[in-house]
BALUMBA-843772 format. One record per residue (C-alpha): residue number from 1; x, y, z; residue in one letter. Coordinates in Angstrom, 2 decimals, decimal comma, always signed. Each point is the difference from the previous one (the first is absolute). Layout:
residues N
R   pos      east     north        up   code
R   NUM         X         Y         Z      a
...
//
This chain:
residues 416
R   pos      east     north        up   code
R     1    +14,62    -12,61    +21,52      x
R     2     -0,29     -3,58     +0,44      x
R     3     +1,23     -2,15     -2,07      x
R     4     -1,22     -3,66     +1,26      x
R     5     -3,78     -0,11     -1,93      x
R     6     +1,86     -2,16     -3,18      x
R     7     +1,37     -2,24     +2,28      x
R     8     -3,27     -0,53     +1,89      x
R     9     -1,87     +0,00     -3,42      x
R    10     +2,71     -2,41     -1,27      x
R    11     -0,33     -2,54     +3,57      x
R    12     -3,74     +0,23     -0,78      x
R    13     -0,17     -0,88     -3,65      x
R    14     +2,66     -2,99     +1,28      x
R    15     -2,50     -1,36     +2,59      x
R    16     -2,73     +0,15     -2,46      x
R    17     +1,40     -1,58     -2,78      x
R    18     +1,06     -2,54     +2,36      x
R    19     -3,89     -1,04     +0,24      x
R    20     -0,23     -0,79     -3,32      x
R    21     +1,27     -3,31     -1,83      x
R    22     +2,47     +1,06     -2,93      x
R    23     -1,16     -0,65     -3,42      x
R    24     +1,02     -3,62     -1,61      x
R    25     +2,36     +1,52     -2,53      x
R    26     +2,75     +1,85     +0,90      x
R    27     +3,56     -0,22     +1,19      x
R    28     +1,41     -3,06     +2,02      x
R    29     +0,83     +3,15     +2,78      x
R    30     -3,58     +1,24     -0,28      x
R    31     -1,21     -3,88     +0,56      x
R    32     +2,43     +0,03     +2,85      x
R    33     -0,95     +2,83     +1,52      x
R    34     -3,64     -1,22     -0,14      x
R    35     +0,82     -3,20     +1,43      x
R    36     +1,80     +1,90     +2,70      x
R    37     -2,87     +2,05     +1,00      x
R    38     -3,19     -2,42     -0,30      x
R    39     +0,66     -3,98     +0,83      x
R    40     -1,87     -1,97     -2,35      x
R    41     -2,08     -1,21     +2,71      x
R    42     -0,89     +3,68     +0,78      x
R    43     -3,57     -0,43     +2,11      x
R    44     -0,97     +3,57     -1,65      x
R    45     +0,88     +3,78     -0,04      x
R    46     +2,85     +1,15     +2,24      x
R    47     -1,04     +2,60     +2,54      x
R    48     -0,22     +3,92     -2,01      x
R    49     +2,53     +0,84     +2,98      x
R    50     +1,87     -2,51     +1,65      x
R    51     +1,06     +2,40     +3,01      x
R    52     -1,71     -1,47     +3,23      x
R    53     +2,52     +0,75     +2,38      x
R    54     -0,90     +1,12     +3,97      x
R    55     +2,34     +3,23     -0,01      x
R    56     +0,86     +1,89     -2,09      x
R    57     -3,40     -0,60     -1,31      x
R    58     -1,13     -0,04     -3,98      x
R    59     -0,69     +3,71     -1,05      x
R    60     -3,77     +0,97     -0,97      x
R    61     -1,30     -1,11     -3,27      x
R    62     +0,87     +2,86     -2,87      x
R    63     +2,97     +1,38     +2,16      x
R    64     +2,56     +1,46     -1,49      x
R    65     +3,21     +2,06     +1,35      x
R    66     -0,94     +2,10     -3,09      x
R    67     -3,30     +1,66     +1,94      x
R    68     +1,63     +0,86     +2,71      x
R    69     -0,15     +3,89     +0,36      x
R    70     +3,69     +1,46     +0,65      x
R    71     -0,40     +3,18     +0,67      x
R    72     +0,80     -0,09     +4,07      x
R    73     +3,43     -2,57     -1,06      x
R    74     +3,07     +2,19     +0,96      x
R    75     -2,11     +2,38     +1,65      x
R    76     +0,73     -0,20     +4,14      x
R    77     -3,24     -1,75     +2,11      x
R    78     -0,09     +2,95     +1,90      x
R    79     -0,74     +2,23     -3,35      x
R    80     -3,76     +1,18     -0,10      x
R    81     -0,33     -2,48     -2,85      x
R    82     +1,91     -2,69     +2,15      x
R    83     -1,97     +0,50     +2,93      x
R    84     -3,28     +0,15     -2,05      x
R    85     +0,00     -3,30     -1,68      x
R    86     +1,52     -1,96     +3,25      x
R    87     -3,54     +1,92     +1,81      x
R    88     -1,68     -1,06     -3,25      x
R    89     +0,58     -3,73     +0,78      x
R    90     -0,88     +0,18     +3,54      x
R    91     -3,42     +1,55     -0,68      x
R    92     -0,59     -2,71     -2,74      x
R    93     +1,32     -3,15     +1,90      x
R    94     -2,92     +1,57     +3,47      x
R    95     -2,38     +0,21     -2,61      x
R    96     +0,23     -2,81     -1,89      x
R    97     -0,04     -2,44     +3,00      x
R    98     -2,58     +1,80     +1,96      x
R    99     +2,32     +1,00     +2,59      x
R   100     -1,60     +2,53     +3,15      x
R   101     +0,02     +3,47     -0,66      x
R   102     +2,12     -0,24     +3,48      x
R   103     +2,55     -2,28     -0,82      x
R   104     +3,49     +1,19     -1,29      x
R   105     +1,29     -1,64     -3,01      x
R   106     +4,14     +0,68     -0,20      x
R   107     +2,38     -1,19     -2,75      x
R   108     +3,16     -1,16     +1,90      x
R   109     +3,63     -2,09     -1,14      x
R   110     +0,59     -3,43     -0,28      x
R   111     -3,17     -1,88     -1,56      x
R   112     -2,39     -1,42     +2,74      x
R   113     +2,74     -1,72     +1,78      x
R   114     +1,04     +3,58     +0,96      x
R   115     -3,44     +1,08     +0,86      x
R   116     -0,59     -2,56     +2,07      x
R   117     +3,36     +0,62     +2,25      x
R   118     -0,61     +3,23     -0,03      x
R   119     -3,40     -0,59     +1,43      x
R   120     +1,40     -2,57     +2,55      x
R   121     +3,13     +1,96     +1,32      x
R   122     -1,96     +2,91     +0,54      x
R   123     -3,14     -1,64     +1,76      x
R   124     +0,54     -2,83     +1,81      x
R   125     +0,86     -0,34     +3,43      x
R   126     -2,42     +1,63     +1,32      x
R   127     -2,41     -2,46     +1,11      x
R   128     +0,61     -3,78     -0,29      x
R   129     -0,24     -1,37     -3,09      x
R   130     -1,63     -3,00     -2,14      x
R   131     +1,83     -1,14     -3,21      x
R   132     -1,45     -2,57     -2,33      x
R   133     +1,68     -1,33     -2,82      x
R   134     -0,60     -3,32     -2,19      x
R   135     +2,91     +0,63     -2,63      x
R   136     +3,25     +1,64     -0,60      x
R   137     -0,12     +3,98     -0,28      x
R   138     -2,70     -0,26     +3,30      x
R   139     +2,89     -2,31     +1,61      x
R   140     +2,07     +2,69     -0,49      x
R   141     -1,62     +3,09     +1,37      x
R   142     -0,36     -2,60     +3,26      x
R   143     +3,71     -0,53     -0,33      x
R   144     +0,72     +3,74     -0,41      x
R   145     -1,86     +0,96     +3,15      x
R   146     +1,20     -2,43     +2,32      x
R   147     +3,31     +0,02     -0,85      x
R   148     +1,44     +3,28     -1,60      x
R   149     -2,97     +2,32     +1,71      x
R   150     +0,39     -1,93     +3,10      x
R   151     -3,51     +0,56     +1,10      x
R   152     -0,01     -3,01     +2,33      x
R   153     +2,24     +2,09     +2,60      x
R   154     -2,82     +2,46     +0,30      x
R   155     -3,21     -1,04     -0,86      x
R   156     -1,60     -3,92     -0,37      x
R   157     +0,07     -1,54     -3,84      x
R   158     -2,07     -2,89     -1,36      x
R   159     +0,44     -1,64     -2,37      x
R   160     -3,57     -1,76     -1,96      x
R   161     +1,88     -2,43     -2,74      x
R   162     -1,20     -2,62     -2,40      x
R   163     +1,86     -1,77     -2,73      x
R   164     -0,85     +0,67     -3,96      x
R   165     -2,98     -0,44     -0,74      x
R   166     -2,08     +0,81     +2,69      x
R   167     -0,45     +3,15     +2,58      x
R   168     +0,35     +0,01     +3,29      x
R   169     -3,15     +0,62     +2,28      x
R   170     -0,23     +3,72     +0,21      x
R   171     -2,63     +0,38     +2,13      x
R   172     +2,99     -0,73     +2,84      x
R   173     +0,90     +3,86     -0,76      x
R   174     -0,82     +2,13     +2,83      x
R   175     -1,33     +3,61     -1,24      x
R   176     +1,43     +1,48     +2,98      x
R   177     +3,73     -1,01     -1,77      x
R   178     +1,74     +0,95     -3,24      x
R   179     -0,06     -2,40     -2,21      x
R   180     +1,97     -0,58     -3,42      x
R   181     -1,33     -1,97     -2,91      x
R   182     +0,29     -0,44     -3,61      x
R   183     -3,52     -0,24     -1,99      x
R   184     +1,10     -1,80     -2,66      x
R   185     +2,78     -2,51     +0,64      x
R   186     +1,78     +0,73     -3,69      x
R   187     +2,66     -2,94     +0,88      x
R   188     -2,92     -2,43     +0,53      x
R   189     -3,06     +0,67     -1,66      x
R   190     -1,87     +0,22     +3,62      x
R   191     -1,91     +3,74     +0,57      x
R   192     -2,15     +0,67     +2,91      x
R   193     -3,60     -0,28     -0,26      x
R   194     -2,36     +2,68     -1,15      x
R   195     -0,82     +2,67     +2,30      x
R   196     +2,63     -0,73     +2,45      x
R   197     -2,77     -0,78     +2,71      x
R   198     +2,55     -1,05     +2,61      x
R   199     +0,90     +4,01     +0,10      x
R   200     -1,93     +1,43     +2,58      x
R   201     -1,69     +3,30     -0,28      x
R   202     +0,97     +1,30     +3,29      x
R   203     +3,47     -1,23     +0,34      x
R   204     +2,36     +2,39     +1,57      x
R   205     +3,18     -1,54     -1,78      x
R   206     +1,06     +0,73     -3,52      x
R   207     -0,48     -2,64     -3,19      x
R   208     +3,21     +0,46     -2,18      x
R   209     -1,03     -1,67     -3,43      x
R   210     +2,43     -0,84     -2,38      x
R   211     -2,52     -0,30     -3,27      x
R   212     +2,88     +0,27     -2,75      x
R   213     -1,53     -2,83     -2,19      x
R   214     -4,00     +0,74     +1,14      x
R   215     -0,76     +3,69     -0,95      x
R   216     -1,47     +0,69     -3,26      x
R   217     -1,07     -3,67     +0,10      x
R   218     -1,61     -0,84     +3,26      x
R   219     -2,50     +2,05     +1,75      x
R   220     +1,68     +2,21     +3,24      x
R   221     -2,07     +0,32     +3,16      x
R   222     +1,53     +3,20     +0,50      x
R   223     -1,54     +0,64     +3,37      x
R   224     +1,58     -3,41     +0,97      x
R   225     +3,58     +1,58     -1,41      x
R   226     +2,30     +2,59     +2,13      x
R   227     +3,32     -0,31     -1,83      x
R   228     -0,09     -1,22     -3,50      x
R   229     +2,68     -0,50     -2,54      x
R   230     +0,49     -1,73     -3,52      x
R   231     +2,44     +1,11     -3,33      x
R   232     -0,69     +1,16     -2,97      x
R   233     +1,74     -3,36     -1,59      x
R   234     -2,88     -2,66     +0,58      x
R   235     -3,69     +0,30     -1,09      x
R   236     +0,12     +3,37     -1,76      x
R   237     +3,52     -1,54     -1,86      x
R   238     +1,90     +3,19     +1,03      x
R   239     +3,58     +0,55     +0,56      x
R   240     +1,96     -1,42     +3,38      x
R   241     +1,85     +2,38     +2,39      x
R   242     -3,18     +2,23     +1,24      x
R   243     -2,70     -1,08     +2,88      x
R   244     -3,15     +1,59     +0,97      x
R   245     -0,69     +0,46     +3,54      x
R   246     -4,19     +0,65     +1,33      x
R   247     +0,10     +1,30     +3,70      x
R   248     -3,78     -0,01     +1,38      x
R   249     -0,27     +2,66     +3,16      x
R   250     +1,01     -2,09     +2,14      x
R   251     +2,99     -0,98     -1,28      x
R   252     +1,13     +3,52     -0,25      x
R   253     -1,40     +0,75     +3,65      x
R   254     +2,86     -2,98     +0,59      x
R   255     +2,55     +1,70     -1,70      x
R   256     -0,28     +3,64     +1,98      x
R   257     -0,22     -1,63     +3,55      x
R   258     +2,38     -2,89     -0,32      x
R   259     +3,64     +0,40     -0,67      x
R   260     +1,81     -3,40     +0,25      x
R   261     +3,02     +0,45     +2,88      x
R   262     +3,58     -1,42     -1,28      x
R   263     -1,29     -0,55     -3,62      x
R   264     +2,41     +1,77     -2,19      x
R   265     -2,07     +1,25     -2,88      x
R   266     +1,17     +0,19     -3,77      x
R   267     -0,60     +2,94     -1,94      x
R   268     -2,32     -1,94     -2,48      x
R   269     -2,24     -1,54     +2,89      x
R   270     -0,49     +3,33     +1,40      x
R   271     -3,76     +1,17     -0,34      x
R   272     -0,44     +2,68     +3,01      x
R   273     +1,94     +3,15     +0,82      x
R   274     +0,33     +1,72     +3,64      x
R   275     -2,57     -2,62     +0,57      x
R   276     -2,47     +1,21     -2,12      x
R   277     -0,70     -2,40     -3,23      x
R   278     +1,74     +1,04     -3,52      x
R   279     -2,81     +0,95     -1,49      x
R   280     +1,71     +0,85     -2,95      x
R   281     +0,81     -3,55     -0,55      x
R   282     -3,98     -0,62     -1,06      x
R   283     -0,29     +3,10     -2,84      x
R   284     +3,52     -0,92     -1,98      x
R   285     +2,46     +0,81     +1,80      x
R   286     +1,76     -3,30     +0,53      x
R   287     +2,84     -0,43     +2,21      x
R   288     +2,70     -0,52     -2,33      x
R   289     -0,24     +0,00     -3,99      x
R   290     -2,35     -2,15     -1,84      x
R   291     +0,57     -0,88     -3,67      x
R   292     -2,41     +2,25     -2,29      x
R   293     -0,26     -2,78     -2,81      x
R   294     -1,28     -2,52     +2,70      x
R   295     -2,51     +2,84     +1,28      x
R   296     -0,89     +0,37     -3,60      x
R   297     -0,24     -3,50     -0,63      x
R   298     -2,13     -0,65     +3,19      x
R   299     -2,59     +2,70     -1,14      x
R   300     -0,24     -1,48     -3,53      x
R   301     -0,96     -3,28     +1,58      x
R   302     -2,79     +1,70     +2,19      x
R   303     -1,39     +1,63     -2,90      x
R   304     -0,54     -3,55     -1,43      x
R   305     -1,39     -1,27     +3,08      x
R   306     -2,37     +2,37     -0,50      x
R   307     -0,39     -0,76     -3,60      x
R   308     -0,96     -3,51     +0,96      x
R   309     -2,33     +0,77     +3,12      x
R   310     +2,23     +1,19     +2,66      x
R   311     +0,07     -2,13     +3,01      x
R   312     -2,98     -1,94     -0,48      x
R   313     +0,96     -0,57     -3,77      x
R   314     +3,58     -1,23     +1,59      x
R   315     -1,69     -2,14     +2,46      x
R   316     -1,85     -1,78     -2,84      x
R   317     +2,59     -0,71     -2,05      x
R   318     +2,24     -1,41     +2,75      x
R   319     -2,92     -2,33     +1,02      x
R   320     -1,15     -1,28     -3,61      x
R   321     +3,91     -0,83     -0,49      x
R   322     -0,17     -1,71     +3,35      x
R   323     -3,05     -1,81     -1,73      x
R   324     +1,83     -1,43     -2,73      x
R   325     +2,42     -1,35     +2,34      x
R   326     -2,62     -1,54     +2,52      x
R   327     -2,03     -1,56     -3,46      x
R   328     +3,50     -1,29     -1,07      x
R   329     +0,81     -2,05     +3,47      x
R   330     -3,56     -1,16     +0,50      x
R   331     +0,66     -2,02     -3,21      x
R   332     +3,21     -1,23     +0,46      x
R   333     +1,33     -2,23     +3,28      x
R   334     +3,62     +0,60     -0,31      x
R   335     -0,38     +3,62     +1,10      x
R   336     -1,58     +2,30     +2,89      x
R   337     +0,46     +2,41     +1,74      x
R   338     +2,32     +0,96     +2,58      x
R   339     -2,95     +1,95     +2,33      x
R   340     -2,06     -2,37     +1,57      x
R   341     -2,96     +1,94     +0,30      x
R   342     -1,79     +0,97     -2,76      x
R   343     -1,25     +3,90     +2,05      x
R   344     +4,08     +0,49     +0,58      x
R   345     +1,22     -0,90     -3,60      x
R   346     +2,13     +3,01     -1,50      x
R   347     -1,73     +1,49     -3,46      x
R   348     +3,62     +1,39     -0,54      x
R   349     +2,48     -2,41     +0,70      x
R   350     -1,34     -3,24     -1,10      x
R   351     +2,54     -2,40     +1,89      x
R   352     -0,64     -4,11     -1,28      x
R   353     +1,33     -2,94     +1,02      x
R   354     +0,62     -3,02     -2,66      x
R   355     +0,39     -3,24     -0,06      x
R   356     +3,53     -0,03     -0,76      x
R   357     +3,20     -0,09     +1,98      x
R   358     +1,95     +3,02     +0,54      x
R   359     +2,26     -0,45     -2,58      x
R   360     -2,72     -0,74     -2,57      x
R   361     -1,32     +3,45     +0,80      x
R   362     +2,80     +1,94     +0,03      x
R   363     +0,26     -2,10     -3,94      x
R   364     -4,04     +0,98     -0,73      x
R   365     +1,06     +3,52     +1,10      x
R   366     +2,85     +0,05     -2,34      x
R   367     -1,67     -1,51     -2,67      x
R   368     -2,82     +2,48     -0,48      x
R   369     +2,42     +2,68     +0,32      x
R   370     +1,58     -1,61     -3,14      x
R   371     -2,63     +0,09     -2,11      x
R   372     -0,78     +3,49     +0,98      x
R   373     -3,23     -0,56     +1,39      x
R   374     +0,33     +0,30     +3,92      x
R   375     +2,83     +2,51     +1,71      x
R   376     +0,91     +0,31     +3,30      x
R   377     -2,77     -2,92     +1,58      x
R   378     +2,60     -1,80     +2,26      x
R   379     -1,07     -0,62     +3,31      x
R   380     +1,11     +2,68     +2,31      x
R   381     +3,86     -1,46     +1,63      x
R   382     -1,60     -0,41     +3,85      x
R   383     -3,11     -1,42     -1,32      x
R   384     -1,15     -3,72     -0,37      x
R   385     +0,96     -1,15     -3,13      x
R   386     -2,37     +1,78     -2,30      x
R   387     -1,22     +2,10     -2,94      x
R   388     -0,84     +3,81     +0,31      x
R   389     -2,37     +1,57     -2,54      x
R   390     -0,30     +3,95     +0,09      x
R   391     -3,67     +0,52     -0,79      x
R   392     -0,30     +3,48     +0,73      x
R   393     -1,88     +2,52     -2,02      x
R   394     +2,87     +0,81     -2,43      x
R   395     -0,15     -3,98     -1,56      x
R   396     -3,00     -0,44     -1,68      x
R   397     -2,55     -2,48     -0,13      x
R   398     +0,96     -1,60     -3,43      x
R   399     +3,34     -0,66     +1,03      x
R   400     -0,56     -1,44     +3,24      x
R   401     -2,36     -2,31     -2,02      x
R   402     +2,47     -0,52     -2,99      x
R   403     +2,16     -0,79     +2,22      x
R   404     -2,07     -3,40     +1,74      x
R   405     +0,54     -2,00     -2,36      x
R   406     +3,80     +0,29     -0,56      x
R   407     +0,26     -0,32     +3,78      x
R   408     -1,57     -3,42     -0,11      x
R   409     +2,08     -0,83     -3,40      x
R   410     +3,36     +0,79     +2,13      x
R   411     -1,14     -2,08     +2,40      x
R   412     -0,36     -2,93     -2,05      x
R   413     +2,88     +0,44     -1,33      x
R   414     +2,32     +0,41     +3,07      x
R   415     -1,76     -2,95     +1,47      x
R   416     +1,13     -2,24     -3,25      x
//
C-alpha cells in the first residue's frame, strides 16, 4: 500500500495556504511566516502550483500517487497482467495522437534520449545524411553521429545550423538523404513550423524526429515522420527513464535490409532479430524491464488527456498558456522572446530574454523560487542568458497568468 497521499495532501494544503495572507492577529511566528511567504509589495496571488520546470515536468492537475492502480507492481512485465497494461499504453498513446494504423508504437529504455540513439545507431549510414540543429540536445545527436557513430567514414553528413533563436533553412534538406531534426528545440524555445513543408512526399531518405517536448501539444504530420521519439516526462508530466519509439513502414523496411557493418550493438538498442524486426518490442514486450508504477503512472495521465480533450484539448491548452505569455511581452519592453519568428515560437518551452545581465537573472530566477512562486525557470546552462517557462498542458492557464505579474514584480525588484 502506499503510504505517500498525506504527504502529498500535506505539500498541497502548504502551497495553498501559502496563497493566502495570514490573519492580523496571531503569533509573532505566524506574522513571520506570512511575511516570509507574501512580500508586502506582493503584485497579487502566487501561482496555485509553482512547478514550471522543462523536465521532469509538473504532474496533471488532480494527480495523485494515491490513484495509481497497483495491481501489476511486483508482478514480472512479462506476466499476462504485465504484458497487458504495457500493450494497454501503446494502443492508447496510437490512438490518442492519431497515429497510422501502420505505424508501430514500442516502449523502449532510457527516456527519449534513448529512443533517439536507438533510432540513430540502428539507421543511419545508409544513405548520406542531413542534420539540423539550432540548440543543445539537436547539437548533440550531430555530435553523436559524427563522432562516436563515425558516419563521415562511410557515408556524407551535413550539417544545417543556426544559433538560438532561429532555424536553419530546411528547405537545404535533400529528400533523397536522412535527415535528423528535433521539432521542438526544448533548450531554446525554437520548433519547426507547422506542417513540416520542407519534408518532401517522395523522399527516399528517412526523417528521424526527435518530438520529446511537441507531442500531445503540437500537431504531428505523421506522414512527414519515419522515426519518432519523445518520454513520458514532458507534456503528459509522466515519469523519466522510458521513451516511445513510432517506426512508419519505411523505417522498418530500413531496419530488415540494412545492418550497420563494424557497429557493435548494445543489447538495449537492439530492435531486429536474424534480421527480421522485434516485433515484440511494439505489443509490450520491451527489451529489458520497465518500471510498472511509471507504466501505471503514464496511463493515468492519458486517461486525463482524454478527460480534457485528448490531443486537440492538449494542443489548446499549451497554446492559450503560450497566449498569456505572448499578451504579457507585448506589454512590457524589458522582455521577449528568444524565437524570432513568431510561426517557430515553442507553445511548450517558452524561452525569454530580459533586460537584465546574467547575473541579475540568475538573482530574478532565484528570487521567484524564494517566494515559491516560479521553480525550475532558469535558462537552460548552453543557452543565452535567459528564462524558461514550461507551458505545457499539465500548468494551467491561471497559473501561467498568476504568475505575470510576479514576474514583472521580480524584475523590478532585481533591477533596484
Amino acid at each position: 500500500m502506499f503510504r505517500l497521499a498525506p504527504r502529498q495532501a500535506a505539500r498541497a494544503a502548504s502551497i495553498a495556504f501559502s496563497q493566502q495572507a495570514a490573519p492580523a492577529v496571531g503569533s509573532a511566528a505566524t506574522q513571520a511566516l506570512t511575511a516570509r511567504w507574501m512580500s508586502a509589495a506582493a503584485p497579487g496571488p502566487k501561482p496555485a502550483n509553482p512547478e514550471f520546470s522543462s523536465g521532469p515536468c509538473k504532474k496533471h492537475p488532480g494527480y495523485s500517487i494515491s490513484n495509481l492502480p497497483t495491481a501489476s507492481l511486483g508482478r514480472s512485465h512479462r506476466s499476462k497482467l504485465g504484458k497487458e497494461r504495457l500493450k494497454f499504453a501503446i494502443d492508447e498513446t496510437k490512438r490518442m495522437l492519431g497515429i497510422p494504423d501502420d505505424y508501430l508504437v514500442g516502449i523502449v529504455p532510457a527516456s527519449d534520449t534513448g529512443a533517439y540513439e536507438m533510432a540513430m545507431w540502428n539507421m543511419l549510414g545508409a544513405r548520406d545524411v542531413d542534420v539540423c540543429h539550432w540548440e543543445s540536445f539537436g547539437k548533440g545527436w550531430f555530435a553523436d553521429a559524427i563522432s562516436h557513430l563515425k558516419l563521415r567514414d562511410t557515408v556524407d553528413v551535413t550539417e544545417h545550423t543556426a544559433g538560438y533563436g532561429e532555424l536553419p533553412d530546411l528547405s537545404q534538406t535533400s529528400k533523397d538523404r536522412d535527415i535528423c531534426f528535433t521539432f521542438n528545440g526544448t533548450t531554446s524555445g525554437v520548433r519547426v513550423q507547422d506542417g513540416c513543408d520542407w519534408i518532401a512526399d517522395d523522399r527516399t531518405g528517412l526523417t528521424l524526429c526527435d518530438a520529446t517536448s511537441a507531442v500531445f501539444a503540437m500537431n504531428m504530420p505523421w506522414e512527414k515522420l519515419d522515426v519518432t521519439t519523445y518520454s513520458w516526462q514532458k507534456v503528459l508530466g509522466g515519469e523519466g527513464a522510458h521513451g516511445m519509439l513510432i517506426l512508419s513502414p519505411r523505417a522498418v523496411e530500413r531496419l530488415e535490409s540494412f545492418t550497420p557493418e563494424n557497429r557493435p550493438m548494445p543489447k538495449i538498442f537492439r530492435l531486429t532479430k536474424k534480421g527480421k524486426l522485434d516485433a515484440g518490442i511494439f505489443k509490450g514486450a520491451t527489451i529489458n524491464t520497465p518500471s510498472m508504477m511509471a507504466v501505471e503512472d503514464y496511463i493515468d495521465a492519458l486517461a486525463w488527456a482524454e478527460s480534457v480533450g485528448g490531443n486537440d484539448g492538449l494542443i489548446k491548452i499549451s497554446n492559450d498558456n503560450l497566449k498569456v505569455v505572448e499578451e504579457f511581452v507585448s506589454k512590457n519592453d524589458w522582455i521577449d522572446f528568444l524565437a524570432k519568428d513568431p510561426t517557430t515560437r515553442s507553445n511548450t518551452s517558452v524561452c525569454c530574454t530580459l533586460d537584465l545581465s546574467p547575473e541579475q537573472i540568475k538573482e530574478l530566477v532565484a528570487l521567484l523560487d524564494k517566494e515559491n512562486v516560479a521553480l525550475d525557470i532558469g535558462g537552460y546552462r548552453d543557452a543565452p542568458p535567459s528564462i524558461r517557462i514550461w507551458c505545457g498542458a499539465t500548468v494551467e492557464t491561471a497559473d501561467v497568468q498568476a504568475l505575470m505579474p510576479w514576474l514583472k514584480w521580480a524584475y523590478k525588484e532585481v533591477k533596484k
